[in-house]
N, C-alpha and C positions, 0 to 999 in steps of 0.2 A: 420237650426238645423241639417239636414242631413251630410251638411258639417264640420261642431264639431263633429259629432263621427264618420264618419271617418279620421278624422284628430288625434283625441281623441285611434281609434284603430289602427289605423297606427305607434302610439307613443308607444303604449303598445305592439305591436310587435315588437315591433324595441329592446325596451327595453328587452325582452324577449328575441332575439336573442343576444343579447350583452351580456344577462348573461350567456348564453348557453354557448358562445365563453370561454367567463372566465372561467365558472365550466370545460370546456372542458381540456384548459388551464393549469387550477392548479393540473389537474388529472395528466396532461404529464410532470409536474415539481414535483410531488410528485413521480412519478416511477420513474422518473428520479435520483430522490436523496435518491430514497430506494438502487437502484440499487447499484450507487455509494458506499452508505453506507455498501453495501454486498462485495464489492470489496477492500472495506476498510478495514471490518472485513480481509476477505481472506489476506492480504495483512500483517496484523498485526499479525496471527499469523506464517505467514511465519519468517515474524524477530522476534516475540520470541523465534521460534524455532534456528535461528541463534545465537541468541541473549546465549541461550541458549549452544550451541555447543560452541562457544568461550570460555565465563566462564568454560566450563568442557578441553577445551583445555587448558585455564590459568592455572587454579590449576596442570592438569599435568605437566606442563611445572615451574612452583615451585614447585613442589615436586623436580623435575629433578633439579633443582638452589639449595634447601634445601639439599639433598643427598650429596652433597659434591666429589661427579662424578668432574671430568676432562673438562675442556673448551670444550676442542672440541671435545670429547665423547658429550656434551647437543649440540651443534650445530650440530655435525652430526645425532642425535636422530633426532629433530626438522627437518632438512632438511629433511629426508626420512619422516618420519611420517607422516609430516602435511604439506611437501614442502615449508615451510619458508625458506626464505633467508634475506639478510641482502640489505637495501637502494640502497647502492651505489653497487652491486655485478651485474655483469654482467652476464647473462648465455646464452650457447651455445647447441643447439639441432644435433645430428647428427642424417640424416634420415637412 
């Protein structure tokens, strides 16, 4: 008889530690993925704010197309302004 319960509480620690591990566990996968989640926020409104600044660059830049301005009067705007340039354009730095 003595040997059924410690065999009997042997199981029941066992068990008990095992769930420990788990509770343990699922705490360091849930900060884990809060964290992330905060990183993701941070992340997201950086590209809205991009997101953001483009569209206010497109509209001025049709405004400048609308205006009825001169070719290369809107690409010399565009270059200075906002440092656009064109695909295939090569460019050269003198230090």
């Amino acid at each position: 008889m003595e040997k059924e319960r410690k065999k009997q509480f042997s199981l029941t620690l066992l068990t008990r530690v095992l769930l420990g591990v788990l509770v343990v566990v699922s705490i360091g996968i849930f900060a884990n993925s809060v964290m992330r989640y905060n990183v993701l926020l941070e992340e997201q409104r950086e590209l809205e704010e991009q997101l953001e600044a483009y569209r206010e660059m497109k509209e001025e830049l049709q405004e400048l197309l609308d205006s009825g301005e001169d070719y290369d009067v809107i690409v010399r705007i565009a270059k200075e302004k906002w440092g656009l340039q064109f695909p295939d354009e090569e460019i050269f730095y003198k230090d």
